[in-house]
N, C-alpha and C positions, 0 to 999 in steps of 0.2 A: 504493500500500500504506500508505501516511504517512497519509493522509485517512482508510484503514478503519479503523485502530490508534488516534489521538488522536481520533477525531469519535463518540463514542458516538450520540448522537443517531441522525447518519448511519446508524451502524454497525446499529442496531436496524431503521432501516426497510428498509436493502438484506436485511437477514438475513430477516424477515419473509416480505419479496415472494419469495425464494429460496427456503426451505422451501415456500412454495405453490405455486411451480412446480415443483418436484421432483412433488407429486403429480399436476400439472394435467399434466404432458408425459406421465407413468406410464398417467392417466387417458384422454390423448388417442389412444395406439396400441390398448388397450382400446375405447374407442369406434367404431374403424373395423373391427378388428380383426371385431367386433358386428355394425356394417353389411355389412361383406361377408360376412358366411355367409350372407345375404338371396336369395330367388332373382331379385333385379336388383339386386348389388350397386352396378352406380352410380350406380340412383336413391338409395339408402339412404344411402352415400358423400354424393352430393350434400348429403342433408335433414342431414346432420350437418354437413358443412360450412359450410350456410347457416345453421346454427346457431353456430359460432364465429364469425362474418365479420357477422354482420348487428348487431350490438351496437356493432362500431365506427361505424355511419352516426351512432348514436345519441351520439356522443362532444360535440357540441354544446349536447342537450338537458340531460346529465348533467354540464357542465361549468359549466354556468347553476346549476344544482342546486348544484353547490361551492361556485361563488363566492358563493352567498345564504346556505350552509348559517351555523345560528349556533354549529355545535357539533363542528365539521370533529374535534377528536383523536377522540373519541367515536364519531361516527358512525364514522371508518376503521376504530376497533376496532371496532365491531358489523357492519362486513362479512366481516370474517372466519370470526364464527358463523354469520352468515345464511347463507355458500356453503358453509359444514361442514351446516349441516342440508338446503340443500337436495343434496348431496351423500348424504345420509343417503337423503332420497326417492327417488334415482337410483338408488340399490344398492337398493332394495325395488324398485321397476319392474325392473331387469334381474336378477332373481331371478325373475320370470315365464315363463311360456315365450313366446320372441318369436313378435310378430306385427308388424305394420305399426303399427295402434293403439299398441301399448305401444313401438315405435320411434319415432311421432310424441309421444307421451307426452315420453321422452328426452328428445329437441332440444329439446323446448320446456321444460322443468327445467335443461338445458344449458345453454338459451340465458337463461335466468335466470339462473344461475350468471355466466356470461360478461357481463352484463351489469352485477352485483352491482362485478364487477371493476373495469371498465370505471371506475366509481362512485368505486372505491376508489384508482384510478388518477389522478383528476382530485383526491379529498380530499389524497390524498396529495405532489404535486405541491409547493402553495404550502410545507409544509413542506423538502422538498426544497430548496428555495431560498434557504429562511432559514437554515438549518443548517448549507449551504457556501454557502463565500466565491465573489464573483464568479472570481475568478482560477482557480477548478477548479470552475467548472462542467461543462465538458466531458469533463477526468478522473472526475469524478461520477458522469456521464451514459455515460461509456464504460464505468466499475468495473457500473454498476448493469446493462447491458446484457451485461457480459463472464459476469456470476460468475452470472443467469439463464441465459443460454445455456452455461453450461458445467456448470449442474445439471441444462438440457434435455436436452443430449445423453447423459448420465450415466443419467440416468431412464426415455429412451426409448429406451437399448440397454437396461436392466434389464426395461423395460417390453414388450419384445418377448419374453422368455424367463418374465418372472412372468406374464402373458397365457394360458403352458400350463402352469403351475401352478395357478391360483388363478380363481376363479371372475370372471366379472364385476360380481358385487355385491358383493365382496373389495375390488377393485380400487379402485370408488367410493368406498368406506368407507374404503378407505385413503387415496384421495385427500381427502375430508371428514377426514381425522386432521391430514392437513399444515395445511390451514386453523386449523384449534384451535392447534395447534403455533404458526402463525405469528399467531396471535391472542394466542397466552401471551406470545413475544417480544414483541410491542408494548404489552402489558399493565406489563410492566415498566418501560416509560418511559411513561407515558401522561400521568403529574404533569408529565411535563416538556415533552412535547409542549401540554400544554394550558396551560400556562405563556408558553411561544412563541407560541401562535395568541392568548394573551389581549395579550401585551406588542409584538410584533411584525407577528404577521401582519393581525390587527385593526384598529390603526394605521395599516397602510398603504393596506389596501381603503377603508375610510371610504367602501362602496359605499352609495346611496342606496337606503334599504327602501322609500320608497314607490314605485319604478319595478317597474311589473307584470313578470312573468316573461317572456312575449313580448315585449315592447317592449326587456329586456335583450338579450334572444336576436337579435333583430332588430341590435340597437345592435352585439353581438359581429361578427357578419356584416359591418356596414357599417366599424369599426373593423378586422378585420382586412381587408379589400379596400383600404381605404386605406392600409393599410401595404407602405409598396415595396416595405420592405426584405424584407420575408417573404412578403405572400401571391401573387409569381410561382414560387416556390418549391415553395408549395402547391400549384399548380396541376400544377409538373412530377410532385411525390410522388404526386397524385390519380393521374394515367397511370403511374408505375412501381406503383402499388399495384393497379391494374387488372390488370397484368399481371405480377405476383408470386402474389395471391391464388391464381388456379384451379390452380396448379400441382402440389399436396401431394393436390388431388381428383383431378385430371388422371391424375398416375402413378397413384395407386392404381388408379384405372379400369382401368387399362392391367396394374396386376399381378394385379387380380382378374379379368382376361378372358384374361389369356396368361401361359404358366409362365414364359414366354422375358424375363418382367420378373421374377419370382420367385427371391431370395436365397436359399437357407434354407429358409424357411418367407413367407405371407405377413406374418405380424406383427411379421417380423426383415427384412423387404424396407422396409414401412413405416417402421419407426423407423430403419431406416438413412439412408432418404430424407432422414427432418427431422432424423437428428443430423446430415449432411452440412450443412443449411443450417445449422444452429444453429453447427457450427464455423465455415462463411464468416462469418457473424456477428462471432463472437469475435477470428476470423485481421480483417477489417473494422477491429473497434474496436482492435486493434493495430495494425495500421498505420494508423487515421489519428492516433492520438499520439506514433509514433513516424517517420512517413512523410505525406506527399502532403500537406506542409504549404499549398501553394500551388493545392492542384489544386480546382475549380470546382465545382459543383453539379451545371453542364449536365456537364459530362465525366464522372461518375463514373454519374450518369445514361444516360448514353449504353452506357458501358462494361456496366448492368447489360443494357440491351436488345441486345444484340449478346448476353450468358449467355443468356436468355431465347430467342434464337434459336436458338445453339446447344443447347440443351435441348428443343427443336421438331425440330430434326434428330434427336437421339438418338431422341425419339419413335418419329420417322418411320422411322427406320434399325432398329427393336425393339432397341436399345443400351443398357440399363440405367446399365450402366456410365458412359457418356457422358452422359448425362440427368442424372445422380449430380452425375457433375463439373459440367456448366452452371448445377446448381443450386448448388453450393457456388459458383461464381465468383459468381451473380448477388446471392446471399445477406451475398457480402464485400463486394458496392459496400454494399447496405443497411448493413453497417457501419461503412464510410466516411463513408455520408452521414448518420448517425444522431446522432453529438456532434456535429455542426456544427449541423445542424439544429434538435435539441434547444436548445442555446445560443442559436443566434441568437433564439429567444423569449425567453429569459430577459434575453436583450439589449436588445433590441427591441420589448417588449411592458410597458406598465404594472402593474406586481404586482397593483392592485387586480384588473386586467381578465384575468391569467395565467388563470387554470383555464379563465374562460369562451373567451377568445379560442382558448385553445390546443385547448380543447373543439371550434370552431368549425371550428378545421385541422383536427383529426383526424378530426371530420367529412365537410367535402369530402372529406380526404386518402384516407379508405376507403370514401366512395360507389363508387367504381372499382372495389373488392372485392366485391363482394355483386352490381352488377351485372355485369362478366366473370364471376365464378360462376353467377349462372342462365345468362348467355351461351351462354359455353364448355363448362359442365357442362352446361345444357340438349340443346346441339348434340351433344355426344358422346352421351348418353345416347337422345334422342330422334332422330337420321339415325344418327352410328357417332363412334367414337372419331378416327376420322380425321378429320372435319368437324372435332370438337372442337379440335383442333392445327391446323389453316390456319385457325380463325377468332382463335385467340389468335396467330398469327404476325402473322396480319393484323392485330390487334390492336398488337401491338408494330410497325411497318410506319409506321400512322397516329402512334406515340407518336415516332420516328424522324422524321417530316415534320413532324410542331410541335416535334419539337426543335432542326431544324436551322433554322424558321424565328424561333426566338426569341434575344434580346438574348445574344450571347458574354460582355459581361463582367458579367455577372449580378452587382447589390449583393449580394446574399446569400452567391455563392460565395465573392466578397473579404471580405465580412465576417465570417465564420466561417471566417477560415484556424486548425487548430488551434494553437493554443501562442500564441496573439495576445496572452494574457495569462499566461502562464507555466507554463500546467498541463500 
């Protein structure tokens, strides 16, 4: 709380990213909400999901894109307007009467959107860095994680009850409102921010202009493989992200084909789902600042596949309830494993090379997402819902067998105990 109160700097950029998720989680039970009235809702479900999920592959290309940019305060702010207007063109498309066409339309405005992010995610990054002190990066990284997920969950129980209020070009348009909002916030300090990127953050990249784009891209790649301390880490994240992703498709599948998954209503089934994860999230970044000082990378790994499984059961068993809960356990390792994580790059990684390197992990880290998604979603959709659940069990099964066969005392786990430096 001490870091949110004295760090304005801070304080503008977490507030920003927060207000834009208030509409982005509003926006997302909207979206399915859209896809399942479809008469195959879980192909429709799918093309929406593969529209949130396929932008992280790209987390590499757009991290390269940061670290070259000459104009990082700047550009952060003009992606703010850029997802507010293309948010604008989402609420005139779903003011149409739907068809398939004006649904593939969507995803791909969507996926522009999310990708916009994505962008803004990587510009924003090296400033984060500079602004906190080594010693809380972790409290940083866990505040920035807590106080999003605690606007998700907020938004998408609102977002399940304004859903049958308000049209879905309402929705959008409100979602494109939060954007401007959190584009007026960063407007506010923008002198100051571009003050830091001229004095500090410039200074320390001292990245060479004449290295072509691909030959950097390439350089990020071989720089993080060579790094011990992190990219075994990444590779565990690649497999828990595999089997984290189809999951939010998975159920809805399952509450748009059977009542027996059905809350409520469907659009109060959905956002219950993802505010259950978004709280494992937050209960996560709590207890690892206050708890599991010591405990390892592989183990909390392990601990999310074993939720994962039991959330395969609930499936199987038509348990909603249970499925609920597995998701929220497996949602708290990811926020156990999420400040450590987080830090050890900033540890571990040369600031020049931050955005693109870290671009490079989030890369691999979500190839595993977008693939399990055509997977899993494919298999459910195209044999039955049940295929879908023993090819993601089986999935987690193989993540299981490379993790018991990999190194116990993992640098990374040790190196990322939290509070190592006081936060």
């Amino acid at each position: 709380m001490q870091l949110f109160r004295q760090n304005p700097l801070y304080r503008s950029l977490l507030s920003s990213g927060a207000v834009s998720a208030l509409g982005d989680s509003i926006y997302y039970i909207a979206l399915l909400t859209y896809a399942g009235g479809f008469p195959h809702p879980s192909r429709a479900i799918l093309l929406i999901s593969l529209s949130e999920t396929i932008p992280g592959v790209l987390s590499l290309f757009l991290g390269v894109l940061s670290d070259r940019a000459a104009d990082k305060a700047r550009q952060l702010y003009a992606t703010f307007w850029l997802r507010g207007v293309l948010c604008l063109v989402i609420g005139l498309l779903m003011g149409l009467d739907a068809s398939w066409p004006i649904l593939a339309a969507v995803a791909v405005f969507n996926f522009g959107s999310d990708l916009v992010g994505k962008y803004a995610a990587s510009l924003q990054f090296p400033f984060m860095v500079q602004v906190v002190k080594d010693g809380q990066l972790e409290q940083a990284s866990g505040w920035n994680s807590a106080v999003q997920r605690v606007m998700g969950v907020l938004s998408q129980l609102a977002g399940s009850f304004l859903v049958l209020l308000f049209s879905y070009r309402t929705l959008a348009w409100l979602n494109g409102a939060t954007f401007a909002a959190g584009g007026l916030i960063l407007g506010m300090v923008l002198k100051r921010l571009i003050q830091v990127e001229k004095t500090a953050i410039n200074r320390e990249e001292r990245r060479p202009v004449s290295a072509s784009f691909f030959k950097q891209m390439k350089g990020s790649i071989r720089s993080l493989v060579a790094n011990r301390q992190v990219f075994p880490s990444v590779v565990q994240v690649t497999l828990v992200n595999a089997a984290l992703f189809p999951l939010s498709a998975l159920f809805s599948m399952y509450a748009a084909a059977s009542e027996a998954f059905v809350v409520r209503s469907f659009p109060f089934t959905v956002a219950l789902f993802s505010s259950a994860g978004s709280l494992g999230v937050i209960l996560g970044n709590a207890a690892a600042v206050y708890g599991f000082r010591r405990t390892t990378l592989n183990t909390i790994i392990g601990w999310n596949y074993g939720s994962v499984l039991g959330l395969c059961a609930g499936l199987l068993l038509h348990s909603p309830w249970l499925s609920i809960g597995m998701y929220t356990l497996a949602c708290a390792c990811v926020g156990l494993l999420s400040p450590k994580y987080g830090a050890m790059f900033a540890r571990n990684v040369e600031r020049g090379q931050l955005a693109s390197i870290t671009g490079a992990s989030q890369t691999l880290g979500h190839i595993g997402g977008p693939v399990s998604n055509i997977l899993i979603g494919g298999m459910a959709t195209g044999i039955s819902l049940l295929a879908g659940t023993w090819a993601l069990a089986t999935l987690v099964a193989v993540g299981f067998a490379i993790l018991a066969v990999s190194p116990k005392g993992d640098a990374a786990g040790k190196k990322c105990v939290v509070g190592r430096e006081g936060s």
